[in-house]
C-alpha positions in Angstrom: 70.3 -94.3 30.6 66.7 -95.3 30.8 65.9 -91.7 32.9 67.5 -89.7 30.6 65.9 -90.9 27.5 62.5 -90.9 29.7 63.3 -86.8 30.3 64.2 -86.3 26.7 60.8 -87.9 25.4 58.7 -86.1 27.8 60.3 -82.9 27.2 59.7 -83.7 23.5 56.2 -84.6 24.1 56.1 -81.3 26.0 57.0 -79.1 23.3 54.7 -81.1 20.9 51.9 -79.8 23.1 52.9 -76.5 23.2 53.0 -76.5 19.4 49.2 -78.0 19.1 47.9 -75.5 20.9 49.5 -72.4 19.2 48.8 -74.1 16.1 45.0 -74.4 17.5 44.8 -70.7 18.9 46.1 -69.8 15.2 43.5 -71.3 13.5 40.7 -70.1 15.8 41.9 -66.5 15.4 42.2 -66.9 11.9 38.4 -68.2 11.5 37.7 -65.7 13.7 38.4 -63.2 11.6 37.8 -64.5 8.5 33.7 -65.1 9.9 34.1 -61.2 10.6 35.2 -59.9 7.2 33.2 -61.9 5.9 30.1 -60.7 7.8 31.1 -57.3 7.5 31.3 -57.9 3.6 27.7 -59.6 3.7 26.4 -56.5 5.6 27.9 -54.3 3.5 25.9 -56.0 0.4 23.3 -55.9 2.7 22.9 -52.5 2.9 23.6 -51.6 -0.8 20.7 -54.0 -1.8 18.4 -52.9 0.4 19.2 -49.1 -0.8 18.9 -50.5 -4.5 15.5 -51.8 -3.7 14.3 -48.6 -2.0 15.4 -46.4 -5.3 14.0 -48.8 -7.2 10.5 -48.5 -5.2 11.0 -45.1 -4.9 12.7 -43.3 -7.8 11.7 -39.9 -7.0 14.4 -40.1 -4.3 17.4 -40.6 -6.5 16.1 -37.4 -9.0 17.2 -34.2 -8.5 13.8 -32.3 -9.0 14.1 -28.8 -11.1 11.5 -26.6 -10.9 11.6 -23.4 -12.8 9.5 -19.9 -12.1 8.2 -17.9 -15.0 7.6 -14.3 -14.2 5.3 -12.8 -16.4 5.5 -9.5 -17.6 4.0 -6.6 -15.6 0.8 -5.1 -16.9 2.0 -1.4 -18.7 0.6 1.3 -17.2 -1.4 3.7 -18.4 -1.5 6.9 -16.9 -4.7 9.6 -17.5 -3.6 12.9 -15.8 -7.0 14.4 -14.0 -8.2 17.1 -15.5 -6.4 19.9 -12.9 -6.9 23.4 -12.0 -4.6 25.4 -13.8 -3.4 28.5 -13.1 -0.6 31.5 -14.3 0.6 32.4 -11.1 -1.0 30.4 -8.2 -3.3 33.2 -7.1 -6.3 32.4 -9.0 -7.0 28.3 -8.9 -10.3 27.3 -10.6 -11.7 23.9 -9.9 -12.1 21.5 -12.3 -14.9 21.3 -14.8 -17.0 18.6 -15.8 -18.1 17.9 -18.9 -21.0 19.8 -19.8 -24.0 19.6 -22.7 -25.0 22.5 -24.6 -27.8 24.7 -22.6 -26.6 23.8 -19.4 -26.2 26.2 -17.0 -23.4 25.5 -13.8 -21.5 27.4 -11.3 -17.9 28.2 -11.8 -16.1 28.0 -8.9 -12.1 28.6 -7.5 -10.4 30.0 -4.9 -8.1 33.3 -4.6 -5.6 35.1 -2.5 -6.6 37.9 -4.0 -8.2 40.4 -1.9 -12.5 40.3 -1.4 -14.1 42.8 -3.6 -11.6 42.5 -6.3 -13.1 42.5 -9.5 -12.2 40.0 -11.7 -13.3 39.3 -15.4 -14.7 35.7 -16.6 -14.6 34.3 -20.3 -15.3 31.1 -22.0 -14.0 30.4 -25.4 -12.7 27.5 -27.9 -9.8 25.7 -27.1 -7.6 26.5 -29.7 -4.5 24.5 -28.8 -2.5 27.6 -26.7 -2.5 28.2 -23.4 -4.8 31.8 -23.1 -2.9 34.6 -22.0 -6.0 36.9 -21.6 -9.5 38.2 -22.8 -10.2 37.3 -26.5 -12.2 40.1 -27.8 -12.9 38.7 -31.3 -13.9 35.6 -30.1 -17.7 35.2 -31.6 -18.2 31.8 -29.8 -18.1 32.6 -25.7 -19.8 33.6 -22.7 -18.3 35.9 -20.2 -18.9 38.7 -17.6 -17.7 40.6 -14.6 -17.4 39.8 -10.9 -16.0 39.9 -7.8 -14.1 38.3 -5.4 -16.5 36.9 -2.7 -15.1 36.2 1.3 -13.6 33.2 2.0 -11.8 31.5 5.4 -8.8 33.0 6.2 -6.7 34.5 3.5 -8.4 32.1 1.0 -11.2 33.8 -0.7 -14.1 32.6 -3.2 -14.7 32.9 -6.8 -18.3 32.0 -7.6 -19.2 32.8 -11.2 -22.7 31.8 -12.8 -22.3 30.7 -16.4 -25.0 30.1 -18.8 -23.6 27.4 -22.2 -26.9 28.1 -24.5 -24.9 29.9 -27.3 -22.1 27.2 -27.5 -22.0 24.3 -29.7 -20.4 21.1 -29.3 -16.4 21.0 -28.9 -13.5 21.9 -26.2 -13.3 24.9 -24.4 -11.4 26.9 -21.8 -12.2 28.9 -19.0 -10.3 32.0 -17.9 -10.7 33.9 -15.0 -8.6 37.2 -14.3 -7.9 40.3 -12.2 -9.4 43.1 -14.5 -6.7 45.3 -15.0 -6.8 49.3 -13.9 -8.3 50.6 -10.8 -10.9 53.3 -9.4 -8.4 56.4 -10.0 -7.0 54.9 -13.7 -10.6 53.0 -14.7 -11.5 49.6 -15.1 -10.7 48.5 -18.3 -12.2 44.7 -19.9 -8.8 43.2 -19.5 -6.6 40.3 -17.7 -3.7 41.2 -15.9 -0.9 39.3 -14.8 -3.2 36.9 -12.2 -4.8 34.8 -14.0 -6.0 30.8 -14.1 -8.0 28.4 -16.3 -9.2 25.3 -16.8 -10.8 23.4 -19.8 -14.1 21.0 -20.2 -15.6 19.5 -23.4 -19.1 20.6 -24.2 -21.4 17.7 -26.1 
């Protein structure tokens, strides 16, 4: 009787054992994991005060920034056409004039398919608003003459025409130069023809 009690109490005492230490292993792994969580928790505050204390130190970091770009208007324009050799047809181009005083004497000059030896009539006379469309024989206030086509290069040929302003006054004139109309057989008559160009300058 004695031996089988002694079994049954050490088997007890056994189990008792057993029970401490998964009792014991509980608690460890429970602490365990409770000193992680709670680490983790602590690092996590960490981490949002330390990014709290740098916006605070540096606020321009937590701002959106906005910038916005003005364009300012473009400049307008203006636009002053040069003062370009006009002509009828193309064949007779004179070049620009400048502007002139009164007395002064210049050179008009231009260029011309039109054969060398070709006479050609010159007259300058008020603007008066319309393009000319030929000699203006009633005009009291111009200068004008005849001449002739001079050699150029090529098929481009000269027009070289003195002009003398002492008998005009002040204001804006044009400048016509033209094929004189007729020939040797039909006579020469002091008249444009279809070629023709012209130009204008101011007189002060």
């Amino acid at each position: 009787m004695n031996k089988i009690r002694l079994g049954e109490t050490m088997k007890s005492q056994q189990k008792s054992g057993i029970r401490l230490i998964c009792i014991t292993l509980l608690i460890v792994v429970i602490t365990m994991v409770s000193a992680g969580c709670l680490e983790s928790t602590q690092d996590q505050k960490s981490q949002v005060t330390t990014t709290h204390d740098q916006q605070g130190k540096n606020p321009a970091t937590s701002m959106a920034v906005t910038t916005r770009t003005t364009t300012a208007p473009a400049p307008l324009k203006t636009t002053q056409s040069a003062p370009a050799p006009i002509s009828s047809t193309g064949v007779i181009k004179i070049d620009p004039i400048s502007d002139k005083k009164t007395g002064d004497t210049f050179t008009l000059s231009g260029t011309t398919s039109l054969p060398a030896g070709t006479n050609i009539i010159c007259q300058i006379m008020p603007d008066t608003g319309t393009p000319p469309t030929g000699i203006d024989g009633a005009s009291q206030m111009s200068v004008g003459g005849n001449y002739q086509v001079t050699k150029g290069e090529g098929t481009t040929n000269r027009i070289s025409l003195a002009v003398n302003l002492g008998r005009l006054v002040p204001g804006k004139y044009v400048a016509i130069v033209g094929k004189m109309k007729g020939d040797e057989t039909s006579g020469i008559v002091f008249e444009i023809g279809k070629d023709y160009g012209y130009t204008y300058f101011t007189l002060k």
